[in-house]
C-alpha positions in Angstrom: 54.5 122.9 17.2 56.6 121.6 20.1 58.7 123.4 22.7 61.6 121.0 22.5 62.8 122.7 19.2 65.0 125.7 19.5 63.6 128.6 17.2 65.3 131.9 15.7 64.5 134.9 14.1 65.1 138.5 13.5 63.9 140.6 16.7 64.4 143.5 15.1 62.8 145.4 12.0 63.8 144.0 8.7 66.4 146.5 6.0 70.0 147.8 6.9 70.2 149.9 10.2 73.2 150.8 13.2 72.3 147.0 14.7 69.5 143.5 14.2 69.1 141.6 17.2 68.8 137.7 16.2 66.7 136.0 18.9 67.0 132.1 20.0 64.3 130.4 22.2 64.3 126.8 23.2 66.4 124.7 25.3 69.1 124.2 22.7 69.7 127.8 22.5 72.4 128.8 24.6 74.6 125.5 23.3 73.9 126.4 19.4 75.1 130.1 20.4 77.9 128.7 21.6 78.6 126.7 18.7 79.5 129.6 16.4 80.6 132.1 19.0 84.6 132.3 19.3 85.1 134.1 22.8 84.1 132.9 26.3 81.6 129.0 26.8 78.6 130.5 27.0 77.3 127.5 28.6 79.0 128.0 31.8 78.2 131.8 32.0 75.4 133.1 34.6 71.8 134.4 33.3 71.7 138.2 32.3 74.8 138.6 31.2 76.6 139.9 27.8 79.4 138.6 26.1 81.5 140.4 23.3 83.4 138.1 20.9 82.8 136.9 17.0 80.3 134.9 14.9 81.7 132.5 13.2 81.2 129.9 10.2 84.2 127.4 10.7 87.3 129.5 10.0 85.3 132.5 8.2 84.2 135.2 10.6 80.6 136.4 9.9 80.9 139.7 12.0 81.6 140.5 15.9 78.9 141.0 17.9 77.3 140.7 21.9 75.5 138.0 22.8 73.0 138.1 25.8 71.9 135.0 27.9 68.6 134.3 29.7 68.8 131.3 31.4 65.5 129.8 31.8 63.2 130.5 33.8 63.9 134.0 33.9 62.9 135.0 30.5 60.5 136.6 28.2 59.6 132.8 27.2 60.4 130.9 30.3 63.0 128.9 28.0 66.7 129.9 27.4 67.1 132.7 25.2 69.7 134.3 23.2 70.0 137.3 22.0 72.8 138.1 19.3 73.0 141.7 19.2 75.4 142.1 15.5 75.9 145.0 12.4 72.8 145.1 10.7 73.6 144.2 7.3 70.6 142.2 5.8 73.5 140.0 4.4 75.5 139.5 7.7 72.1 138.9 9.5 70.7 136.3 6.7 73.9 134.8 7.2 73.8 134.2 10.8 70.5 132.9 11.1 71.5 130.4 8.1 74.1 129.4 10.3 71.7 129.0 13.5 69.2 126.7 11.5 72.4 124.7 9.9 73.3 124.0 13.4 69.8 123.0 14.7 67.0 126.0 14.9 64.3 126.4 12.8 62.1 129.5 11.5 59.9 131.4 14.0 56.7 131.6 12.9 54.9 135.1 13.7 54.3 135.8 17.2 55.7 132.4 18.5 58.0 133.6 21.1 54.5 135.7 22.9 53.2 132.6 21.9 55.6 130.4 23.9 55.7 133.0 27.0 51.6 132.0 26.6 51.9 128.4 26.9 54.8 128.5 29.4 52.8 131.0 31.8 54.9 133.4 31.2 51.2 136.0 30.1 48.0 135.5 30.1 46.2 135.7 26.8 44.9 139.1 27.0 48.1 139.9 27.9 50.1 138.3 24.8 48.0 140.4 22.5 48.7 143.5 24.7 52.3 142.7 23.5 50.9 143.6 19.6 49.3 146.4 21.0 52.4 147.9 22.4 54.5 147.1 19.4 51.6 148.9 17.2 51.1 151.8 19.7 51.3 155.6 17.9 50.1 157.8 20.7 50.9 158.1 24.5 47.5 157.1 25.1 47.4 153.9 23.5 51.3 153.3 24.8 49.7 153.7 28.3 46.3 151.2 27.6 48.6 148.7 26.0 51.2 148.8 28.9 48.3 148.6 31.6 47.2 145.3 29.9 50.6 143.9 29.7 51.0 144.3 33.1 47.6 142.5 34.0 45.6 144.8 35.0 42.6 143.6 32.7 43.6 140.3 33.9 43.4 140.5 37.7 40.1 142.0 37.4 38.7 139.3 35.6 40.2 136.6 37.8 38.5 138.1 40.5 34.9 138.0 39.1 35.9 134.0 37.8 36.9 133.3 41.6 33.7 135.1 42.6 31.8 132.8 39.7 33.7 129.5 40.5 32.9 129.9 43.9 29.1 129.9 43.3 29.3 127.2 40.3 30.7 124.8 42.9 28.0 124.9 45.5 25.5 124.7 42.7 26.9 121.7 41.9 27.0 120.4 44.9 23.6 120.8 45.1 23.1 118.6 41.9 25.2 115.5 43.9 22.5 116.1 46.8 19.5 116.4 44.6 17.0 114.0 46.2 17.7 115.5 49.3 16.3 119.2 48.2 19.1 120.8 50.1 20.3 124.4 48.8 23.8 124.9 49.8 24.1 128.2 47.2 22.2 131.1 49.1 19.6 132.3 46.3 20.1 135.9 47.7 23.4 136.4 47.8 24.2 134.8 44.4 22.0 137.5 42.8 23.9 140.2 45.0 27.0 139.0 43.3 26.0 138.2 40.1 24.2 141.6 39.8 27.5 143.6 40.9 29.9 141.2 38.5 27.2 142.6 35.6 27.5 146.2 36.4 31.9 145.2 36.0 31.5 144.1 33.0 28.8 146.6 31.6 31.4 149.0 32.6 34.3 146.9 30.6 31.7 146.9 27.6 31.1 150.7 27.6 34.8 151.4 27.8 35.8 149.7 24.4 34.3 153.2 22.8 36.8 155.1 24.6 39.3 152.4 24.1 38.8 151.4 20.5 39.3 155.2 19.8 42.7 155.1 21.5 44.1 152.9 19.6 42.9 153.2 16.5 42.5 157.0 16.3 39.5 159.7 16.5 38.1 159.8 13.5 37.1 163.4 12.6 35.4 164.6 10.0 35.5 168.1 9.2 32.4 169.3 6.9 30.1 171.9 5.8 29.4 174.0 2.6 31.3 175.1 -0.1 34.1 178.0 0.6 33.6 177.7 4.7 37.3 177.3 5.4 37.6 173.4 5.9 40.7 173.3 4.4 42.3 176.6 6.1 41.4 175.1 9.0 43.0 171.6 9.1 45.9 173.7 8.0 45.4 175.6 11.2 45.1 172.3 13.2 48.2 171.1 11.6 50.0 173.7 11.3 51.4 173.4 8.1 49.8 173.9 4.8 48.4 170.6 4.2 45.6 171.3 2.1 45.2 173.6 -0.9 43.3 176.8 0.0 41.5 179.0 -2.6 38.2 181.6 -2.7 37.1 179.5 -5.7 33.9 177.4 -3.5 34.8 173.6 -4.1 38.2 173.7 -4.4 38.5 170.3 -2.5 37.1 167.2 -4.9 37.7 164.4 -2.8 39.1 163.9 1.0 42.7 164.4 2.4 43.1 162.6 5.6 46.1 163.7 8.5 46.2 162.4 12.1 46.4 165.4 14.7 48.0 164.0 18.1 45.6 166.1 20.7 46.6 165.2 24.7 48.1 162.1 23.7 45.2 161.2 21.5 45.3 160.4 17.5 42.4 162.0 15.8 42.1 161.1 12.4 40.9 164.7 10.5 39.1 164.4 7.6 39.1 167.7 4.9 35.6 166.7 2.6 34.2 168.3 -0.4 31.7 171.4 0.3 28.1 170.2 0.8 25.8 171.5 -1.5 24.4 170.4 -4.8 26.9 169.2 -7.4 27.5 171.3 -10.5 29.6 168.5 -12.2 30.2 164.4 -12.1 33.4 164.7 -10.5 32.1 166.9 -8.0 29.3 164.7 -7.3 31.5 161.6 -6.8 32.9 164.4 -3.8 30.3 165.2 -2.4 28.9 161.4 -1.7 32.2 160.8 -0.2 31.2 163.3 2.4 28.6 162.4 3.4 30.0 158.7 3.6 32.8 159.7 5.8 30.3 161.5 7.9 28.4 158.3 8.5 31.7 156.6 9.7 33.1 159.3 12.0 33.0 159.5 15.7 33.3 163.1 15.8 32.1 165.6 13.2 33.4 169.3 12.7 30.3 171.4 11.1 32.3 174.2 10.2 30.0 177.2 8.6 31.3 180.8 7.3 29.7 182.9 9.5 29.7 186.0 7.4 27.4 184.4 4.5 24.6 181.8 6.1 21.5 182.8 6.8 19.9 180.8 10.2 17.8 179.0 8.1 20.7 177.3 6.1 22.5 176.5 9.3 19.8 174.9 11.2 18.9 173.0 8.0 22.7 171.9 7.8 22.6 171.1 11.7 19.2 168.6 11.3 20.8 167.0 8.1 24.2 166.4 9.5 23.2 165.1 13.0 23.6 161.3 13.4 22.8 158.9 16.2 26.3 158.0 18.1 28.0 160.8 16.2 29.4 163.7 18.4 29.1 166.9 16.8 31.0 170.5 17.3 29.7 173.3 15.2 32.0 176.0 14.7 31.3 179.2 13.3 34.3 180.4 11.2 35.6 183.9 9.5 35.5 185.7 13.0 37.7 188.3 11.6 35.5 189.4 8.8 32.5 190.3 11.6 32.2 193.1 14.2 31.8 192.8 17.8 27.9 193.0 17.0 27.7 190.9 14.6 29.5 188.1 16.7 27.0 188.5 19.7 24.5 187.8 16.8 26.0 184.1 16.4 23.4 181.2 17.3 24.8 181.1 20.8 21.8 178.2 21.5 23.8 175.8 19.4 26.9 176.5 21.4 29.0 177.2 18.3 33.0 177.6 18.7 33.8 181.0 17.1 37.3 180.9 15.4 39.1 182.0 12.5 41.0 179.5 10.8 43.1 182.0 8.5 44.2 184.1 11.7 44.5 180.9 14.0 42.4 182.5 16.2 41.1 180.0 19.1 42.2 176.8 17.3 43.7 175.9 21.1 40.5 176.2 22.0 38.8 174.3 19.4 41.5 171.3 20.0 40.3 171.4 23.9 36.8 171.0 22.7 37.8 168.2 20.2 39.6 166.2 22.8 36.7 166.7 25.5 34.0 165.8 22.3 36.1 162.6 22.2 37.0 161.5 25.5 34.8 163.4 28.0 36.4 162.8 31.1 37.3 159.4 30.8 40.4 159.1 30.7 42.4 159.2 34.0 45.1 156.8 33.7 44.1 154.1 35.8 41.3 152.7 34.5 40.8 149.1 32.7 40.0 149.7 29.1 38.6 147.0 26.6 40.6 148.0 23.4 40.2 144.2 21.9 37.1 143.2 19.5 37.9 140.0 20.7 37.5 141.0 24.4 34.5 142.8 24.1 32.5 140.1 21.9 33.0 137.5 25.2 32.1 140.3 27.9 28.6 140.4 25.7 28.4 136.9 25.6 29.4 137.2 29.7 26.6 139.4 30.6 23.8 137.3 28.4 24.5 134.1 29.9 24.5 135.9 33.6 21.3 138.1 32.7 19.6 134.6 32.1 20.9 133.1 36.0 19.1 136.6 36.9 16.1 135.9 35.0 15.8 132.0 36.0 16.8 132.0 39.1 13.3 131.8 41.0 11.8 129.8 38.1 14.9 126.7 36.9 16.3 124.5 38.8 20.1 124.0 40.0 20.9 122.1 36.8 19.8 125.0 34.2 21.6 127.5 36.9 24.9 125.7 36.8 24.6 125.8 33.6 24.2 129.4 32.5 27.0 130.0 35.2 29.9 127.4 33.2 28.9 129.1 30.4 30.1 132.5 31.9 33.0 131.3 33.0 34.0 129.9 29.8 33.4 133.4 28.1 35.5 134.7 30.9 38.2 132.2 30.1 38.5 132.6 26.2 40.2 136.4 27.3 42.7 135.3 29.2 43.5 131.9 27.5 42.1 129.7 30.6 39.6 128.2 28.1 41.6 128.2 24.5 41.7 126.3 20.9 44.3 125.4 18.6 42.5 127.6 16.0 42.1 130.8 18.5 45.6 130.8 19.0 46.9 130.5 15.5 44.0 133.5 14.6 45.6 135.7 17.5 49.6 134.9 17.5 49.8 134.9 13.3 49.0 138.4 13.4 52.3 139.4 15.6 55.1 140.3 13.8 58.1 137.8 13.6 60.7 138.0 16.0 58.0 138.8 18.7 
């Protein structure tokens, strides 16, 4: 790939709407515009401007649109760009942008305008993928995480702990040019101090991708117990709408029904699962193991119980079965309305259950409240730097290994192992935001992105 070729492509989503945006980058943008556009020389207008006039293919007029300059630099790419805002016909669009390449632009490829903006300095790496985050964002939450990346502040807090680093690294290695001399220009002390306080950063960065992760992918919640407890009544209740099929008849639900429940700004993806209890047919079986599988892959589990029927015994046997290291669980006791006011002081108030009833909607406000502090405890204050990335979180790891081994070494290697350990850090550090890159990292990230973005 080279910069000194002009690319295009549709910046907006593909089928027949009100308008598609066709987007040019690339030095050659603004004068192939102009070469189909019948109204004023776009090449002699100022940056951040429109201009209404026609498309056009010779003498045949492909459809009257506005076109939009950014002059470069003072664009998303650094580069000109042109932005044809016209009717969004898939035949006037394809038509267009045949006419653009006839003239001397090619294909995007997905994710090469981010991908440009990377390369010109436009965004950092972490940054550029925070774009893809945006685009895919489905709650406020993850809007807000994704929008506080874009704007760098992952970034800047990084670059602070690699100035701290680089600082270090260089005296090191000054030391290493002065090695016959035994002269220590890197204080011992005060590289630990700083090196122990970049390590409690990034622990902090590696603990948040739980809370992070969750925001943008979604809670997910599992709602479960035995046979004829009201699961399904009650992610109706959640919803609100009648979502699942409700009957007296214990194990009316065979298999799981999935719905995402937006809680604060928060997806969490509820789960409605087969009754657990021992299977009086194949197909309930097959039900039954998918319970327990989506238990083992939830973040959050619902033990709903009917707390008319089960004795103390079943629940607590229920309680020890269910529980699963890393898995937060509510217990809610359900069917309020079928108990007196005794009977409900009876409840196992030790286990801290949530008394509701899912038919009457009783409490469910209160049993979201609990869901959403379950998930996010507290977390979340709108500030904060949150590692949502995979990607991200694999090189913090890596981070904090090769600065827990300058801990460990520092009284015991010498300047050489030292400045080692330390590069290695910083290169970790790098591969986030794109200061240490490869050809094959950045085909991996940017062919992901959508095209036109």
């Amino acid at each position: 790939m080279t910069n000194s070729e002009t690319i295009v492509a549709l910046a907006t989503p593909n089928g027949t709407g009100a308008i598609g945006i066709i987007r040019l980058s690339g030095p050659d943008a603004i004068t192939i515009a102009n070469s189909v556009f019948k109204g004023k020389d776009l090449t002699k207008q100022a940056s951040h401007t429109i201009h209404f006039g026609s498309i056009a293919d010779g003498n045949v007029i492909l459809d009257e649109v506005l076109v939009s300059l950014f002059i470069a630099p003072k664009s998303y790419t650094r580069e000109n760009v042109v932005e044809i805002s016209c009717h969004g016909s898939a035949y006037i669009i394809e038509s267009i942008i045949k006419l653009l390449i006839k003239k001397g632009a090619r294909s995007a490829k997905p994710g090469e305008f981010t991908l440009r903006a990377f390369l010109n300095g436009q965004l950092d790496l972490s940054q550029a993928e925070a774009v893809a985050d945006l685009i895919a964002s489905n709650s406020k939450a993850s809007q807000q995480v994704a929008l506080q990346q874009l704007r760098g502040g992952f970034s800047n807090q990084l670059q602070q702990l690699r100035d701290q680093l680089v600082q270090f690294a260089s005296l090191i290695e000054l030391e290493l040019d002065f090695a016959e001399e035994d002269v220590e220009f890197a204080n011992r002390d005060q590289l630990k101090k700083l090196i122990s306080e970049i390590n409690h950063v990034i622990g902090n960065l590696i603990r948040s991708f739980e809370l992070g992760n969750a925001i943008k992918q979604g809670v997910n919640t599992v709602i479960a117990g035995r046979p004829n407890a009201g699961k399904s009544t009650l992610l109706n209740a959640l919803l609100n709408e009648e979502r699942a099929i409700v009957s007296h008849i214990p194990g009316t639900t065979r298999d799981t029904i999935e719905e995402v429940l937006n809680i604060n700004g928060i997806n969490f993806r509820l789960i409605d699962t087969a009754g657990i209890r021992e299977a009086t047919d194949a197909i309930e079986k097959i039900g039954v193991e998918r319970t327990m599988e989506k238990i083992n892959q939830s973040a959050l589990l619902v033990y709903l119980f009917d707390a008319e029927q089960i004795t103390i015994e079943e629940l607590n046997h229920d309680l020890e079965t269910l529980q699963k290291p890393g898995i937060n669980m509510l217990v809610v006791a359900n069917k309020a309305d079928l108990l007196t006011e005794e009977q409900l002081l009876a409840l196992p108030h030790t286990r801290q259950a949530i008394i509701i009833s899912a038919k009457e909607k009783r409490h469910i406000d209160e049993l979201k409240h609990k869901i959403y502090a379950a998930a996010i405890k507290d977390q979340l204050t709108g500030d904060e730097t949150l590692v949502t990335n995979i990607r991200h979180l694999e090189a913090l790891q890596k981070t904090e290994e090769a600065l827990t081994r300058v801990l460990g070494g520092m009284d015991d290697v010498t300047s050489d192992f030292l400045a080692m350990d330390i590069k290695q850090a910083l290169y970790y550090l790098g591969e986030i935001t794109g200061a240490v890159t490869t050809d094959d990292l950045l085909e991996n990230i940017f062919s992901k992105f959508c095209i036109g973005k």
